[in-house]
N, C-alpha and C positions, 0 to 999 in steps of 0.2 A: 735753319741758316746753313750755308755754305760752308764748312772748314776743310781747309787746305790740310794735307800730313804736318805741316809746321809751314809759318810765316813764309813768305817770298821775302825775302832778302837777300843783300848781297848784291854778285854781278850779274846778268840777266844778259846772254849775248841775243842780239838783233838777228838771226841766222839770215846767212846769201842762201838764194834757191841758186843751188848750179846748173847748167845750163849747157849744151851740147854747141858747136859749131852753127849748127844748124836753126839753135833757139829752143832745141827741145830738154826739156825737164832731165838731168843726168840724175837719175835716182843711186846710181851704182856707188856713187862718194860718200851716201849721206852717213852711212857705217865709219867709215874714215872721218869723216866730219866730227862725229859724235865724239871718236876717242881722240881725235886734236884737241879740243876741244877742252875735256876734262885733263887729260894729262901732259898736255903742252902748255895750256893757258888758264886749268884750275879752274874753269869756268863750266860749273855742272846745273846753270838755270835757262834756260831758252826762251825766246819768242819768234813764233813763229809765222811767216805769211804777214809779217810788217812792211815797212818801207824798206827797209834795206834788201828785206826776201821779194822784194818787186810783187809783195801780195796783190796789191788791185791790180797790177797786169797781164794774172792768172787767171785763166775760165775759173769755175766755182766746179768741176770734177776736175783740176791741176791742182786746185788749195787744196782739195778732199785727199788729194792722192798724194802731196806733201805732206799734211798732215801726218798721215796715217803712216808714212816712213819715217817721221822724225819722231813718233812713239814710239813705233816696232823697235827702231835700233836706239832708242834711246831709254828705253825698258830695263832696270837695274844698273842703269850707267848715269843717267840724271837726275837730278832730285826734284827738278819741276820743267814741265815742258807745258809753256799758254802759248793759243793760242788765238791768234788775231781773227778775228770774225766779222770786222766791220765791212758792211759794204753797201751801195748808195741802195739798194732796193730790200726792206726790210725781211724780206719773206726769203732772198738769199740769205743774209745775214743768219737769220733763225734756223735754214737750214743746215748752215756751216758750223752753230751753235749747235745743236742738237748732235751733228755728226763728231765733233770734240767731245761730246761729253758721250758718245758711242762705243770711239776707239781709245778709251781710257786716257783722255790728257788730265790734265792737274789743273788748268783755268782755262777762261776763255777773255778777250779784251776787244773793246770796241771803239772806234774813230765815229766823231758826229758824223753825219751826213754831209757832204760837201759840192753838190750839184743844188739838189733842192733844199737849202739850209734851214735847219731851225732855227727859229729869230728868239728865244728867248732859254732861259732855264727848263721850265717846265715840260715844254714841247721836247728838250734836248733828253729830258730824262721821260719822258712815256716812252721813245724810240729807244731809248736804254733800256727799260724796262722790258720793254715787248722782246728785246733780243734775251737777254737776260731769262726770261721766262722759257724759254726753248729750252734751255740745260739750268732747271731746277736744284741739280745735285753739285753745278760746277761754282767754284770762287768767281766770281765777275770785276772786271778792270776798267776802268773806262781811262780811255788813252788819248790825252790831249795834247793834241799839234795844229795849235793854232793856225801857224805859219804855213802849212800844206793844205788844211783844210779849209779855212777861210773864217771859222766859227771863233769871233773873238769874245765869246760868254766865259767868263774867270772861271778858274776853274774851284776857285774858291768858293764859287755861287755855285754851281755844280754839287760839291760836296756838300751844301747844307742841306740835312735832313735827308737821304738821298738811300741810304740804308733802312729807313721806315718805309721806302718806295719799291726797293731794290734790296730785299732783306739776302741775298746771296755777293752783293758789292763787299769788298776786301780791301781795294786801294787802287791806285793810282798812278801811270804811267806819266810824267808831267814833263814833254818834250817842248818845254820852251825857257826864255831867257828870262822870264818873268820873276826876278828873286822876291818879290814883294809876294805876289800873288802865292807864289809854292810856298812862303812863311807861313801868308794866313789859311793855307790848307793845312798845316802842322797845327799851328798854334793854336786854331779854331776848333781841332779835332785829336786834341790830346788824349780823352777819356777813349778813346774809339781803336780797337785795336789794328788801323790798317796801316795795307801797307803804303811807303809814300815812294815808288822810282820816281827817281830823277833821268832824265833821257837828254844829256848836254855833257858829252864829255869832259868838255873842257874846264866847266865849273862844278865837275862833281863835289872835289874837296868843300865850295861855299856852302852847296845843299847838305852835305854831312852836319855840317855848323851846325844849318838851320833843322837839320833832324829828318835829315832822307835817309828810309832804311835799306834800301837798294837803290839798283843801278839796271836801266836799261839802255844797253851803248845806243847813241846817235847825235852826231856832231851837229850843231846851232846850223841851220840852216842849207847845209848840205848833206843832210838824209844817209849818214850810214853810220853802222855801228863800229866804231875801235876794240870792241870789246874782244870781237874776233879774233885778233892778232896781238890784240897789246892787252890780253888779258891781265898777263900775270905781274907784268907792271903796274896794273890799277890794283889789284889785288894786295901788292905790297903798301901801294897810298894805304889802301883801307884797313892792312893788319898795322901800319905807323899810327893809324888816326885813332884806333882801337884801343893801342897800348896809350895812347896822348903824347903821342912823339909828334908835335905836330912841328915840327921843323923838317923831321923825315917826310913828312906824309903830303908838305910845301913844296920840297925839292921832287917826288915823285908827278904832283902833277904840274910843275912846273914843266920839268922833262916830257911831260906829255902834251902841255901845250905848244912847245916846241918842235914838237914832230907833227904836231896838227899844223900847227902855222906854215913849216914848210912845203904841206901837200897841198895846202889850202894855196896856197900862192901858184902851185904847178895846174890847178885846178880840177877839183875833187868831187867827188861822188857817189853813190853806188855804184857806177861803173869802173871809177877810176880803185874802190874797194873792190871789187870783184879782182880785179887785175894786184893789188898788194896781197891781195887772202891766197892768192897762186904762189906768189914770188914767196912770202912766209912760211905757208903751210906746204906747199908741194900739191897742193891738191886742187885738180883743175874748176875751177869756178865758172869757165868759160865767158860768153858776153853777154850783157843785158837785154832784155826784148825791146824791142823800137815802141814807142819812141826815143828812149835813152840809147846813147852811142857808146859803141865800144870806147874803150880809156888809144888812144892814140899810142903811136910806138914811143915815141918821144917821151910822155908821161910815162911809159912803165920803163924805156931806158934811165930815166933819171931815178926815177922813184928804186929801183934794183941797184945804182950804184951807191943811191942814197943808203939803201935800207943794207947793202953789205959793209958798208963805212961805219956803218952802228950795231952791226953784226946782229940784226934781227933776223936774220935768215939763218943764221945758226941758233937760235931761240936766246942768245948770250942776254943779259942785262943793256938797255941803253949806255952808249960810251965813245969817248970821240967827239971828234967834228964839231957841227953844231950844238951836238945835246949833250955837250960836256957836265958833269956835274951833277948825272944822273944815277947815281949809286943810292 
């Protein structure tokens, strides 16, 4: 069986693929990246080649060659770098598995099929399985988003028995709003040592309740990860909710709800993320590949006066303005 150096836990950022003017892959950041990253936002877990990293909009030699930069430089600097492997033709998939588990990453995670769908459990988990089976020696994730993929099988039914199938499965990336469903993957699965992410920023703090032991950033419905930039604010939720200061750990993701709601209304995305992760970090993210559209001037002029009113561009704590009350 699979064993990870220690548990995935914690916060797990969604990495942006950066991207040139032009569209093309800026490999030159991703070292910048790494140490924003850990020591701007304390965020030392990755997933790589997700939705937010515009994974399916990359050839399968663009994942291979992102990959393989976000281990190199992220080699004695992170403590776990998975990657995302899912993709509609299994025989890519296996090969993108196989090649993670070449250039020394820490896991591998997979999205059902979403063209030719599986219509049941079983089916969802042989194609699991068979990717899984490519990298033998890697932890395996299986990453459920409903809402992008179209595969509405619980994920609760997923998890049953799924480990006697899939003897290298670990846990669980659970990017949807489903509070029942991600209970009874906890509750059903207590003696079992995985891992449970949550992927809804918004409702981290409830999945804490219910016994999520990480975090993988991506906001309910519009695909990108907070984690990136608002690490070290979720990071403070999670050391309040630790000590059972959970008044503090209330007011932290409420403060985060309210910076969601205001992007969410200017309207958001991985693109309109690509364009904050600039404004934040200093580092060029550039623009998403078509079909997604650049974030508009408008959006990133507001979003920059927004975000120096609360002085996240100096890395300060949220304060001010709207997000009054967020210490």
């Amino acid at each position: 069986m699979a064993s990870p150096k220690k548990k995935l836990q914690g916060l797990v950022a969604a990495t942006i693929t950066p991207m040139t003017e032009h569209g093309e892959i800026n490999f030159s950041v991703i070292g910048q990246y790494v140490d924003y990253l850990v020591e701007e936002q304390g965020v030392k877990n990755i997933f790589v080649n997700g939705t937010t990293g515009e994974g399916l909009s990359l050839s399968i030699s663009e994942r291979r060659r992102v990959a393989e930069e976000w281990v190199t430089k992220g080699r004695n600097k992170l403590d776990q770098i998975v990657i995302h492997v899912g993709a509609l033709s299994l025989k890519e998939s296996q090969e993108l598995a196989q090649h993670a588990a070449e250039i020394g990453a820490d896991g591998i995670a997979v999205i059902a099929p979403f063209f030719l769908k599986p219509w049941n459990k079983d089916v969802l988990i042989n194609f699991l399985k068979e990717v899984a089976a490519a990298a033998p020696a890697l932890p395996f994730y299986y990453y459920h988003i409903p809402a992008l993929t179209g595969v509405k099988i619980r994920a609760e039914e997923v998890l049953g028995g799924i480990q006697e199938k899939i003897p290298t499965f670990q846990g669980l990336k659970f990017s949807d709003t489903d509070l029942l469903d991600f209970g009874q993957c906890v509750d059903q699965n207590r003696q079992r040592q995985f891992a449970f992410l949550f992927g809804v920023d918004e409702q981290l703090l409830s999945a804490l309740v219910m016994g999520a032991t990480g975090a993988v950033g991506r906001m309910c419905c519009f695909l990108s990860s907070t984690y990136n930039y608002l690490g070290k604010k979720t990071n403070q939720m999670l050391e309040a909710f630790e000590r059972k200061d959970f008044s503090s750990a209330l007011n932290h993701q409420f403060c985060i709800q309210r910076f969601i709601n205001f992007v969410v209304k200017l309207g958001f995305g991985v693109s309109q993320t690509k364009a904050i992760m600039t404004l934040v970090s200093g580092i060029p993210m550039g623009p998403p590949r078509l079909p997604l559209q650049k974030a508009s001037r408008e959006f990133t002029d507001n979003a920059e006066a927004k975000l120096r009113s609360l002085d996240f561009l100096s890395f300060n704590d949220l304060k001010d303005g709207n997000l009054g009350a967020c210490s």
